[in-house]
C-alpha positions as CSV (number, residue, x, y, z in Angstrom):
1,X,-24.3,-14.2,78.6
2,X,-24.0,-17.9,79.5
3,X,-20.3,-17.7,78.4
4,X,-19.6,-14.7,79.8
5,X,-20.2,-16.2,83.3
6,X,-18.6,-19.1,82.9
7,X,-15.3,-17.3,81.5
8,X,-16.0,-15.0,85.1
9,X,-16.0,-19.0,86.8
10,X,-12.8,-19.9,84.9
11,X,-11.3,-16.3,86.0
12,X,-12.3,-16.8,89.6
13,X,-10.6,-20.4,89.9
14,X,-7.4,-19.4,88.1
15,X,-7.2,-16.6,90.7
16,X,-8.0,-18.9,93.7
17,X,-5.1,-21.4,92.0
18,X,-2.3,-19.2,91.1
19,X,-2.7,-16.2,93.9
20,X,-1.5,-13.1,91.8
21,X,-0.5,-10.6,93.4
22,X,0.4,-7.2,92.1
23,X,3.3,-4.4,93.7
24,X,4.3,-1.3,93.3
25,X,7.1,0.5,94.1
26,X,8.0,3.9,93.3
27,X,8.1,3.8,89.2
28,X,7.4,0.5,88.7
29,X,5.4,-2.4,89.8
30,X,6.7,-6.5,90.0
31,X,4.0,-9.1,89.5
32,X,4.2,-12.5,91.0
33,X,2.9,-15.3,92.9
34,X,4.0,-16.7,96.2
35,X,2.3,-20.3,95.9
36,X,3.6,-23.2,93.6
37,X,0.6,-25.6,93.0
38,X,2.4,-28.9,92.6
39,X,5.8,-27.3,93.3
40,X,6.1,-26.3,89.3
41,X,9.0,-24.7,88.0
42,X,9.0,-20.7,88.5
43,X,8.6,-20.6,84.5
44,X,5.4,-22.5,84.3
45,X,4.2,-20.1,87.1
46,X,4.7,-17.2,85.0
47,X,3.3,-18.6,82.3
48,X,0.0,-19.2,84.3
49,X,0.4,-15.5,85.6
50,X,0.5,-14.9,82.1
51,X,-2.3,-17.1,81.0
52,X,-4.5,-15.3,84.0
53,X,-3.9,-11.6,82.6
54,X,-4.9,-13.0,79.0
55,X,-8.1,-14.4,80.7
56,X,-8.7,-10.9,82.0
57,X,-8.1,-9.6,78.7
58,X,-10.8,-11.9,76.6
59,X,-13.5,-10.8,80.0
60,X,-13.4,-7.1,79.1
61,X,-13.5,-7.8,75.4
62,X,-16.5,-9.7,75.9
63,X,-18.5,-7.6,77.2
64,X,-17.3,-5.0,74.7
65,X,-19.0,-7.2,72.1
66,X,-22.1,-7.7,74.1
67,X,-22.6,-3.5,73.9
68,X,-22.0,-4.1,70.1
69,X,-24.9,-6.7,70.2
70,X,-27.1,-4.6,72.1
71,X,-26.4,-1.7,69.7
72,X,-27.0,-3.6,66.2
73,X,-29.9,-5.0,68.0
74,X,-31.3,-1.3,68.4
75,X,-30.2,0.2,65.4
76,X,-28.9,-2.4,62.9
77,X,-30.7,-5.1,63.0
78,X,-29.0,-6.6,59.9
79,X,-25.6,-7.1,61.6
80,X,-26.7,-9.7,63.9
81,X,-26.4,-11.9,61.4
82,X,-22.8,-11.8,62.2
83,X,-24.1,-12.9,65.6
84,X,-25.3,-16.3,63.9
85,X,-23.7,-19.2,62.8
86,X,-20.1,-20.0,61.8
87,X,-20.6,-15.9,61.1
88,X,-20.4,-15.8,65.1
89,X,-16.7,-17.1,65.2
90,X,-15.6,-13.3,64.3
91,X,-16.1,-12.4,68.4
92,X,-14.2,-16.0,69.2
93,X,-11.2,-14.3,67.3
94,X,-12.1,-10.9,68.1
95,X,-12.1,-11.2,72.0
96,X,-8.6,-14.4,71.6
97,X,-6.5,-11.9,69.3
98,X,-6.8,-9.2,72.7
99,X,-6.5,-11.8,75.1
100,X,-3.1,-13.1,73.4
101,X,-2.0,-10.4,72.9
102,X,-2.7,-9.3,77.1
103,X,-1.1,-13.2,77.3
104,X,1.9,-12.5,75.1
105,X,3.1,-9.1,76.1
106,X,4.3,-9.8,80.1
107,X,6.2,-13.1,78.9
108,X,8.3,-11.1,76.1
109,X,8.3,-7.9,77.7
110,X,8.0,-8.0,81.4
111,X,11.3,-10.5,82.0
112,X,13.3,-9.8,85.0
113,X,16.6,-8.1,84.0
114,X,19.6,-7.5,86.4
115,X,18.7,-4.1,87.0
116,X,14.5,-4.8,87.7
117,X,16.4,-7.4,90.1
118,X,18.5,-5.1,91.7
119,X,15.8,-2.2,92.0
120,X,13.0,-4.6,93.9
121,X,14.8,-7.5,95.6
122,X,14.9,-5.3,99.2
123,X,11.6,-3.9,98.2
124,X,10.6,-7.7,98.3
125,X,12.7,-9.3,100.7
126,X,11.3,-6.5,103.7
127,X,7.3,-6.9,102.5
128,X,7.7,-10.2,101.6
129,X,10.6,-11.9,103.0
130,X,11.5,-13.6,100.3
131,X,14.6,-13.5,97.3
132,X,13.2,-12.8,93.7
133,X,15.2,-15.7,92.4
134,X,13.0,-18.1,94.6
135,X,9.1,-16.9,93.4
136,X,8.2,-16.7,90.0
137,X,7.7,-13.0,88.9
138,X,7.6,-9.9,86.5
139,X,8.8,-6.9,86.5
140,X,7.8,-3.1,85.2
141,X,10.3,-0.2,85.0
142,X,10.0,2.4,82.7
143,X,13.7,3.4,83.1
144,X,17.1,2.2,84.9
145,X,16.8,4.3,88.2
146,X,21.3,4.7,87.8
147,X,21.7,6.2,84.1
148,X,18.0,7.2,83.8
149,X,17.8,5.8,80.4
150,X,14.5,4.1,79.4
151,X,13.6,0.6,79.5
152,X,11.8,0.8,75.7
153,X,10.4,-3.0,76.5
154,X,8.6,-1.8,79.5
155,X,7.3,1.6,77.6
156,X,6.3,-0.6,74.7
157,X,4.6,-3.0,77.3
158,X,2.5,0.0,78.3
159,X,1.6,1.3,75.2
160,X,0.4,-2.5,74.1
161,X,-1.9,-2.7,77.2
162,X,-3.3,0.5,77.3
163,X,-4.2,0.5,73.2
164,X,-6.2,-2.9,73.8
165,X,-8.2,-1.4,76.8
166,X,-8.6,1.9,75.2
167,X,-10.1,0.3,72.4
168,X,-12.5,-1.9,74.6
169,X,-13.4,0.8,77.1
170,X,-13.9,3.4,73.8
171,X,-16.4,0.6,71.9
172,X,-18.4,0.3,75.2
173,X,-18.4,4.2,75.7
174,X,-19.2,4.4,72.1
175,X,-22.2,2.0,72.0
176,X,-23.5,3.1,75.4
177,X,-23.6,6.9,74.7
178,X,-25.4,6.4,71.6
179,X,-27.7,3.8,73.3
180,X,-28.2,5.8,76.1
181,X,-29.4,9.1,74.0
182,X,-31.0,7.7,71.1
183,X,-32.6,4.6,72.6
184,X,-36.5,6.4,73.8
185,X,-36.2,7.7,69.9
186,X,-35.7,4.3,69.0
187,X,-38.1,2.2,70.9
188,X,-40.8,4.3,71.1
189,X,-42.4,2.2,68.7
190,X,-41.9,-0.8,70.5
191,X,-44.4,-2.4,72.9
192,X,-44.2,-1.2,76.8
193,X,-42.9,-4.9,77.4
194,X,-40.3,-4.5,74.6
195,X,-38.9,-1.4,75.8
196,X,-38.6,-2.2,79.6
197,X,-36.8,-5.7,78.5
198,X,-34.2,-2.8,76.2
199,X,-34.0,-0.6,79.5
200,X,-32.9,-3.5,81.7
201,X,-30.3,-4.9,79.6
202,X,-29.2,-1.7,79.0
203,X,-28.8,-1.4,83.0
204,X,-27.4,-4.9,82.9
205,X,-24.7,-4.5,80.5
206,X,-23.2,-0.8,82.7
207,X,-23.6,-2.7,85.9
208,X,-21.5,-5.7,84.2
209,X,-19.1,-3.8,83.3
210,X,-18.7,-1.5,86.5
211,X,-17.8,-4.3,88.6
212,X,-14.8,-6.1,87.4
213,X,-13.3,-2.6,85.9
214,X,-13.3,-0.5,89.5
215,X,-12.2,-1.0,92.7
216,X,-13.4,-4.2,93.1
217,X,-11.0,-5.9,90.6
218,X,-8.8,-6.8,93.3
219,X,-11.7,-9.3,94.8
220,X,-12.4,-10.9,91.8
221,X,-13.4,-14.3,93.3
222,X,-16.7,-12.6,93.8
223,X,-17.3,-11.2,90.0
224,X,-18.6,-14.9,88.8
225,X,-21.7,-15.0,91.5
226,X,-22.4,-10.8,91.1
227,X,-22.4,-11.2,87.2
228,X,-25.6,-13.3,87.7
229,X,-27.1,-11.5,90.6
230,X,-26.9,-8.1,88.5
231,X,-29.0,-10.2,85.8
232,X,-31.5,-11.4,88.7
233,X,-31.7,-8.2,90.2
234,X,-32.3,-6.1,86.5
235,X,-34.2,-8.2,84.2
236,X,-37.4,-9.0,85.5
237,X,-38.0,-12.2,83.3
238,X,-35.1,-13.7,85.3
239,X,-35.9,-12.5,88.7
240,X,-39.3,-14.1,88.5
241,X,-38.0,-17.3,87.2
242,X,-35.5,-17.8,90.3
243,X,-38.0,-16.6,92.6
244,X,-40.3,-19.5,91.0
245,X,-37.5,-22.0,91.8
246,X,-36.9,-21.1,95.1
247,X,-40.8,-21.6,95.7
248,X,-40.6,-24.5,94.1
249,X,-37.6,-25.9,96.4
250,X,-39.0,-24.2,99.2
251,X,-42.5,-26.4,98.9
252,X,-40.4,-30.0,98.1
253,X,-38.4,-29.1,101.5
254,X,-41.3,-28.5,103.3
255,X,-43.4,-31.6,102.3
256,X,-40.4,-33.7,102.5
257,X,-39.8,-32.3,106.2
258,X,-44.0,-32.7,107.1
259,X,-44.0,-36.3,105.7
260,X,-40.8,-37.4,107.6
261,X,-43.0,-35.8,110.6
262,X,-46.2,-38.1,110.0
263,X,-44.1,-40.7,109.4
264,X,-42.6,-40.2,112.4
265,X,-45.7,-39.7,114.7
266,X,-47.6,-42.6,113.2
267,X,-44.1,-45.2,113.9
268,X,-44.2,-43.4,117.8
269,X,-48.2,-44.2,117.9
270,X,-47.8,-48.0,117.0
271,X,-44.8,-48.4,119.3
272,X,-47.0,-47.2,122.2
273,X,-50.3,-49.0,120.9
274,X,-48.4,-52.9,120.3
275,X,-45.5,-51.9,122.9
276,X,-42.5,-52.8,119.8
277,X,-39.1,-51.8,119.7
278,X,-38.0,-49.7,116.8
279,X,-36.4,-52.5,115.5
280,X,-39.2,-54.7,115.5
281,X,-41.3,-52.2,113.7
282,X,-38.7,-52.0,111.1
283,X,-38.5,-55.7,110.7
284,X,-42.2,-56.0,110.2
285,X,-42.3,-53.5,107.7
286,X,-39.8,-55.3,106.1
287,X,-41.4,-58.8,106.0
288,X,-45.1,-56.9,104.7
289,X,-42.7,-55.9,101.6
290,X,-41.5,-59.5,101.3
291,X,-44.7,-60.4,101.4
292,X,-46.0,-57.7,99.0
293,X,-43.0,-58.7,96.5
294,X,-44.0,-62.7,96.7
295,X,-47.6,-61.9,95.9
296,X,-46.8,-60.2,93.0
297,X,-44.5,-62.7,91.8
298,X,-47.1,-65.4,92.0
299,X,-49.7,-63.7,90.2
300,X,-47.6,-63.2,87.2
């Protein structure tokens, strides 16, 4: 879960860096990036657009391995070993092989061609006002619009993306169905506790993965901060422990801000009593120190 939010963090930031933005126009779609952080050559650029949908790529495959977790924790307990040690390293690989392969696919197959150039460049000069040959950028087109003959790179692009999500999206519907049906058959053995804690991660985990897969995707600076609120707001364990720390820093504020007020009142009532300037009580605060400090010093 831990790593899970801070891959949403590392998603977030790349986005706020890099700006992606995504087009689309009539059979195809460009995608591209107006900013140049540290004016870097358009090739790096796409390389970091590329870099940000392999990101993507390892977020949705993680939390298709946190359904299989939940779901060997259910009904095979044995496979979590796999979950344990060096064994764990099979879900590092597991969740890089999609995301290099998400990285990988727009550099090789999405390159801008003469005729992707020719089909967009008004398209992007009128929204945009800019050339293609000045922004780094990608392009998808399933077919050249003159002859009508098809682009196989962009079809193969399509069929490589959508056999990596459809394998994501089916483990999750997979593990979640089953979950969902089977799990009061399952844990009604269990303690009340044990099966409320099943129920809300169960909640956690669909909420999780509702969020960056809708509508929403688009505002994805926000998926780091809701990925932790869904876990507040489910799972009770964690809702009381943050509502213990805010208590907590609630109380230090508060105690900070009524001492700072005696403080306060009891320097105001000696400046009236003795008729001393601020600076004067200051000073002789600072000599009783002095003289604090010496007395110390001359009984050691």
């Amino acid at each position: 879960m831990v790593t899970f939010t801070i891959l949403g963090i590392f998603l977030a930031a790349m986005e706020m860096i890099i700006h992606p933005n995504l087009h689309f126009y009539n059979s195809g779609f460009v995608f591209f990036t107006l900013t140049k952080p540290l004016n870097v050559p358009n090739r790096v650029m796409e390389f970091m657009l590329a870099s940000y949908t392999g990101v993507y790529s390892i977020t949705i495959s993680l939390i298709a391995v946190q359904f299989i977790y939940r779901y060997w924790a259910l009904f095979s307990s044995p496979n979590l070993r796999y979950f344990r040690g060096l064994k764990s390293l099979v879900w590092f690989a597991y969740c890089s092989f999609f995301g290099a392969v998400w990285f990988i696919s727009p550099l090789s197959l999405l390159k801008m061609d003469a005729t992707s150039k020719a089909y967009f460049q008004n398209e992007i000069m009128l929204r945009y006002n800019t050339l293609i040959s000045e922004i780094p950028m990608m392009s998808f087109l399933p077919y050249d619009p003159e002859d009508n003959t098809i682009k196989w790179k962009s079809v193969s692009y399509t069929i490589v993306i959508t056999s990596v999500m459809a394998s994501q999206y089916l483990t999750m519907m997979y593990c979640g169905y089953n979950m969902y049906t089977k799990m009061e058959e399952k844990v009604q053995h269990f303690s009340a506790a044990l099966k409320h804690h099943h129920r809300q991660l169960f909640k956690t985990l669909v909420l999780q993965l509702s969020f960056p897969a809708g509508a929403t995707v688009c505002a994805f600076n926000l998926y780091p901060a809701m990925d932790s609120i869904i876990v507040l707001l489910v799972v009770t364990e964690y809702r009381l422990v943050a509502k213990r720390e805010v208590h907590e820093i609630k109380s230090l504020l508060e105690c900070g801000l009524q001492e700072c007020g005696t403080r306060c009142s009891e320097e105001t009532s000696i400046q009236k009593e003795k008729k001393v300037t601020p600076i004067q009580l200051a000073m002789g605060s600072y000599h009783c120190q002095l003289s604090e400090i010496s007395t110390d010093f001359y009984e050691l």
